[in-house]
Each structure stands twice: as C-alpha cells, then as structure tokens.
N, C-alpha and C positions, 0 to 999 in steps of 0.2 A: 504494500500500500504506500503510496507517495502523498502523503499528507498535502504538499504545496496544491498538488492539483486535484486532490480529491476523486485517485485515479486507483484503477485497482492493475498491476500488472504480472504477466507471468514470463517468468526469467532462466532464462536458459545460461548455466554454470557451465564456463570457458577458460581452459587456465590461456593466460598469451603471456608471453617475455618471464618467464617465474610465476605470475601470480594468477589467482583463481577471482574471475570477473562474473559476476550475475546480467547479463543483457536481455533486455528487455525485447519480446517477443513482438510483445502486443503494439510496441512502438513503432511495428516491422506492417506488422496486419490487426488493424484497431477490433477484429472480432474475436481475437483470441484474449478472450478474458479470465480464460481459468485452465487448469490444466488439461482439462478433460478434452477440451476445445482444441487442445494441439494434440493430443495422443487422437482425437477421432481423425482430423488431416491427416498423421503420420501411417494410419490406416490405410491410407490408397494414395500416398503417396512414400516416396524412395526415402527422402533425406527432407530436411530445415530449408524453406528458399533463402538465398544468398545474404547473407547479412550484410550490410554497408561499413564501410571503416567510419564514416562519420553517423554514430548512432545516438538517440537520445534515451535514456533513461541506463547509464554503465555502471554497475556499482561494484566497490570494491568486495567480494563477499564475505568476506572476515569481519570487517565492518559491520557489511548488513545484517549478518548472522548474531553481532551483538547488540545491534539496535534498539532500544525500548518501546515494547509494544504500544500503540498509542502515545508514540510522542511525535514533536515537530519535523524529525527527519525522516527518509524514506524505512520501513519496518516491514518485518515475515509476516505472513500471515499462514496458517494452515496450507501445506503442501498440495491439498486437494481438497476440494469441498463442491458443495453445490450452493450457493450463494441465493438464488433463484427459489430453492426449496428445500435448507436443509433438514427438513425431517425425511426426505429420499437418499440422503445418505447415512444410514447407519455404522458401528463397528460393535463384531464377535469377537469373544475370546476362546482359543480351544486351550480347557486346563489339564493340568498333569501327564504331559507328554512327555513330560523329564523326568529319570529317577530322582534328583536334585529336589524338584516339586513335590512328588510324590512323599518323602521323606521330612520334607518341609512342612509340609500342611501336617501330618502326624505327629508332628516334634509341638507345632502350635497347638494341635485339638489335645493335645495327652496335659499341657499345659495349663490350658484353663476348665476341663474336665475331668484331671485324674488320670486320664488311660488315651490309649491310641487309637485314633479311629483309622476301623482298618481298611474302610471301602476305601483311601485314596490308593492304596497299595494294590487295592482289586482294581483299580482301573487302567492303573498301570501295567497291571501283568497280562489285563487283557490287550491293553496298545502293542507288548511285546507278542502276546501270540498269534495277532492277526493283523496289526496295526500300518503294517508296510507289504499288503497282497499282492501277488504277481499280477492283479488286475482286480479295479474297487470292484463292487466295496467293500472293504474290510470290517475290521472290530469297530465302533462308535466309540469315538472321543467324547472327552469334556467339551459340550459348543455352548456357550452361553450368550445373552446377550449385553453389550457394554454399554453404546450410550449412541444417540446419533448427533446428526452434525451441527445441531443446535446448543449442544451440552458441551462439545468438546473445544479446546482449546488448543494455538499453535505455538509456536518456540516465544521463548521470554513471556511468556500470558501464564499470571497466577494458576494455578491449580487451587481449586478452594477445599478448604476441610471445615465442613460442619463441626456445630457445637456440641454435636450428639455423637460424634464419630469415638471411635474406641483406640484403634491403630493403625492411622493412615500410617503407610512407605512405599517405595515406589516400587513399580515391577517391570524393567525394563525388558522389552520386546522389540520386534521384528513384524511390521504388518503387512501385509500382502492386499491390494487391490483389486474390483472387479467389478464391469459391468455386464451389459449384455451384448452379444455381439449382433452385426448389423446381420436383418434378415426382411423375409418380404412384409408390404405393407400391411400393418393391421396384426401382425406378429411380434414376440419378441424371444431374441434367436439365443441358443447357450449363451452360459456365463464366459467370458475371456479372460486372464488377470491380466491387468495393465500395467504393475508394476510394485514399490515399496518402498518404505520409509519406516523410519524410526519408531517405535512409539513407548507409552509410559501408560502402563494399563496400572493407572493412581488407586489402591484397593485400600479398603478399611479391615486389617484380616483383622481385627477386635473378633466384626460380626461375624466374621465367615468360619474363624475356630470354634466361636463358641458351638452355633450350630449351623451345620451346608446348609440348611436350608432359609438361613439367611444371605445368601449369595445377591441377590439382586440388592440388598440394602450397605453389602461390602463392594460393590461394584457398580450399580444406575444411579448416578451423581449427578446433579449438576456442576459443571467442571471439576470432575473428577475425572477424565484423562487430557494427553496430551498427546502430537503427531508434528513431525518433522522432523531437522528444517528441509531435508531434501525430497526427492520424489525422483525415486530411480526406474525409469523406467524397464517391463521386462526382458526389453532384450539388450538391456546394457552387458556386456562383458567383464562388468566390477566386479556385480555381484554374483556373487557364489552361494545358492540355495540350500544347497551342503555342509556350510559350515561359516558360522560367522561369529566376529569374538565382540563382545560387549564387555564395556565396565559403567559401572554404576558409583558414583558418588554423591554427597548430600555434605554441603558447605553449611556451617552455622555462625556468623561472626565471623565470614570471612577467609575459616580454616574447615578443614575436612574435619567433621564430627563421622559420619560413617562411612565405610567404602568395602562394596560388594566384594572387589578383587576382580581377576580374568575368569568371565563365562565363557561359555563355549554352547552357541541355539546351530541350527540347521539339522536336514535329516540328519544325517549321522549321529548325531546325537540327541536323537528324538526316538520316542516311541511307534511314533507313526509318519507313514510319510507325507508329503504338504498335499499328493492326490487326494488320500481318504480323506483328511481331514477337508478339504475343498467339498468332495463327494458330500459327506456328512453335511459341509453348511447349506449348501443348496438342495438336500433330498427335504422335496415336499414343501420348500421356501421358495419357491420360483421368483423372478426377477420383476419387481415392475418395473414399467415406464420409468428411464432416464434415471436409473436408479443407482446408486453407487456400494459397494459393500465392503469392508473391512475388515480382516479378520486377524488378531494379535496373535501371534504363538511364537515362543519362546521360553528360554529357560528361566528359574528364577533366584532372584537374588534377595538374600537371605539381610534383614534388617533388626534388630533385636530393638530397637528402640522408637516406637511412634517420632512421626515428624510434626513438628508445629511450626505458627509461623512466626517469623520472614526464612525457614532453609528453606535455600537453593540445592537443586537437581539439576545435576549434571549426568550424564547417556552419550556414552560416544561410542563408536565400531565401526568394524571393519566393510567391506565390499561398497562403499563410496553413501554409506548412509549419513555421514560425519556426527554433528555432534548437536543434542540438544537438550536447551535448557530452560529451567521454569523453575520461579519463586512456588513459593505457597503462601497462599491470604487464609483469610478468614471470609467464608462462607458468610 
C-alpha cells in the first residue's frame, strides 16, 4: 500500500546490482491489483511483459519489509487476499502431521489434566500408516478451520490476544494456496495450488490442552493469525516442498525472550504427504466462485511461556519465503 497515493500495489521481488528490489506491477498494467490478478495472466501466458528501466513505484525490499503497517510511507500488506470479498478467502490448518506435534500437544494435555491424551498419538500413527499413499486418498488428517481473510493479518500488523485467552504463542508454518482452475462457462473446474508463503497459525493452546474440543476457540480469532511477507509462486524453483527449515523467535524489550531453535516442515518430514492432505481439504468442500483457500501445515514449535503484549514474532526460512514479522496488541 502507498499511503501518498492511496494506491494498493503488487510487487514483483528482483535482486539487480547486489540488492533485492520490490517493483511494482500494477505501475506496468493498472489492472493488476492483487496477486491473484497476475498469477490468472501468468496462466496463459509464458513470462512478466517487459519491465521498463524507468519505473514508478521501486522499493528497496528490506526496507519495505520493515515498514510500519499503517504508516506514512509505502507498507506490506497480506501477500494474497481478496480485497473485493474477503470472507471468499479462507485459511485451514492440517494438525499433527509431525511427531514433534504429536508429542507436543501430549506433553501440554498431560499438563493441565494429569495424564496424556492419547488420541494425538492415534492420529499420528495413522498419518504414518496410510498418510503418504501411492495414490489419494489416504489416512485423514487433522483439517480444521483457521480464520478467513477478514480476521487475518499481514507482516508488521499486530496479532491480537484476547483478554480471555489462556496461552497465546506462535506456530510457525508453511501455507500453501488455491483456487479453482479455469473451466467452461457456468462451471467451476478443480482446485490448482498457486503457490506459498509464510505463515503464523497464532493458537491459544490454554484452550486446546485443556480440552480438543475447544479447538475452534484456540484457533477462530479475530486476528489471531498472520501470512507473509512473500508469495512464492508454485512453480518457482526456490522452493522445495520436501523440506524446509524455519526458526521461530519472540523478542520482549528488544532481546530474545524465547527461541524455537532449527525446525525442519516438508514431506519428508511429515506424516502425510501435501496430496492427501490437499485430497482431504477439498473432499466434499468444493470451491466456490472466485474463491481463494489456504491451508497451514507444518511443524511445531514448542513455546513454554504465553506471549503478551508488545512481543514481537519473528519467522524466517528457507526456499525464498524470507522473513516475517508481527507485534502482539491487545484484542
């Protein structure tokens, strides 16, 4: 967003002479207002038409990546969204794909219960026994749903924690995109993934150990998650589906109060592979009209300490997702 002009743009990330430049798209073809709008072009056509050396809108991206959401100079806004109608874009989560996870949430429920709850362990061992099929569908994952595009927030944009909340921390992820692919009039044709970015699926696990069946009150928030700053699309050659490393930290005063260490998400390191889990979000959810979907999976990182506010979340990794970040307000 370019505050001066009251202009919304989408920026395509260029290194030239050492450094990494955000250019502006939309300054190229005034109808590309959102990502979506250049990934449908890039669909029948080859490559980006030719950029000009004299462009308007160049931003340094290190810069713009730290820019204050809502302030006077140009700032990120969510990587993708649909601006038009965001309750058409949603975002899932699939949980306990990781033994990480699995052992996680047991360590939490034994905690404020007494004893270990053992269904995350059964759902685990069924992702190992069927979870990665020579052909879907396989075992059924954890698919829940997280929040749509009305709730969610983009890089530097608080994350809010209710006054009711038990134990917000963050749970860095890997999200994966999708619409529906182009088919005849009056239809609307498979799902396609468009591509990925970052994300912070912001949980309150207070609710979700005490008991699962408070999941949707540890997880449907009003900004309670986050996504960005980048938006890689699928067929970039960064990223690597198989294997991607994330760290997680939470600055308080300025210094590291917690720090997950090196994760390690991708199939290889998952219980299921990113087909079934796909299979699973779309069986019997079919796609509406201009709809967008999101779906978080990853490993998790382990927080022993509720966040409050002003810490900052920090998320950075590998295959060209970089890095983002987001205060926490008060709800």
């Amino acid at each position: 967003m370019d505050p001066r002009q009251g202009r919304r743009h989408v920026g395509l990330i260029r290194e030239e002479e050492g450094e990494e430049w955000a250019i502006s798209l939309t300054a190229i073809r005034s109808g590309w207002r959102t990502t979506l709008d250049v990934i449908r072009w890039r669909m029948s056509h080859a490559a980006f038409p030719s950029i000009p050396d004299r462009r308007v809108g160049k931003h340094l991206w290190i810069q713009l990546r730290a820019a204050r959401f809502g302030g006077r100079r140009p700032y990120l806004l969510a990587p993708i969204d649909l601006p038009s109608n965001p309750y058409a874009f949603t975002l899932w989560g699939a949980g306990v794909t990781h033994l990480r996870s699995a052992k996680a949430r047991e360590e939490e429920s034994k905690a404020v219960l007494g004893r270990p709850a053992s269904f995350y362990d059964l759902m685990y061992e069924e992702g190992l026994r069927a979870g990665k099929p020579g052909k879907v569908p396989g075992s059924r994952p954890e698919i829940f749903f997280k929040s749509d595009g009305y709730w969610t927030v983009g890089p530097n944009q608080p994350l809010r924690i209710a006054s009711t909340s038990k134990r917000c921390v963050p749970e860095p992820e890997v999200v994966s995109y999708y619409c529906a692919a182009p088919a005849p009039r009056g239809r609307i044709g498979k799902w396609i993934r468009l591509g990925y970015s970052l994300g912070n699926d912001f949980s309150d696990q207070g609710w979700e150990s005490e008991n699962p069946l408070y999941l949707p009150h540890a997880k449907v928030q009003d900004g309670l998650t986050s996504i960005g700053p980048v938006f890689v699309t699928a067929d970039d050659p960064l990223f690597d589906p198989a294997e991607v490393a994330i760290r997680c930290q939470v600055f308080r005063g300025g210094r590291v109060f917690q720090d997950c260490g090196s994760l390690r998400t991708g199939e290889k390191h998952m219980a299921h592979s990113l087909a079934n889990m796909e299979f699973h979000l779309f069986d019997n959810r079919p796609f509406r009209p201009n709809e967008i979907r999101g779906l978080f999976w990853g490993t998790t990182a382990v927080f022993k300490l509720p966040l409050s506010p002003p810490d900052r979340i920090k998320i950075e990794a590998s295959s060209g997702l970089d890095v983002l970040m987001n205060p926490t307000a008060a709800a």
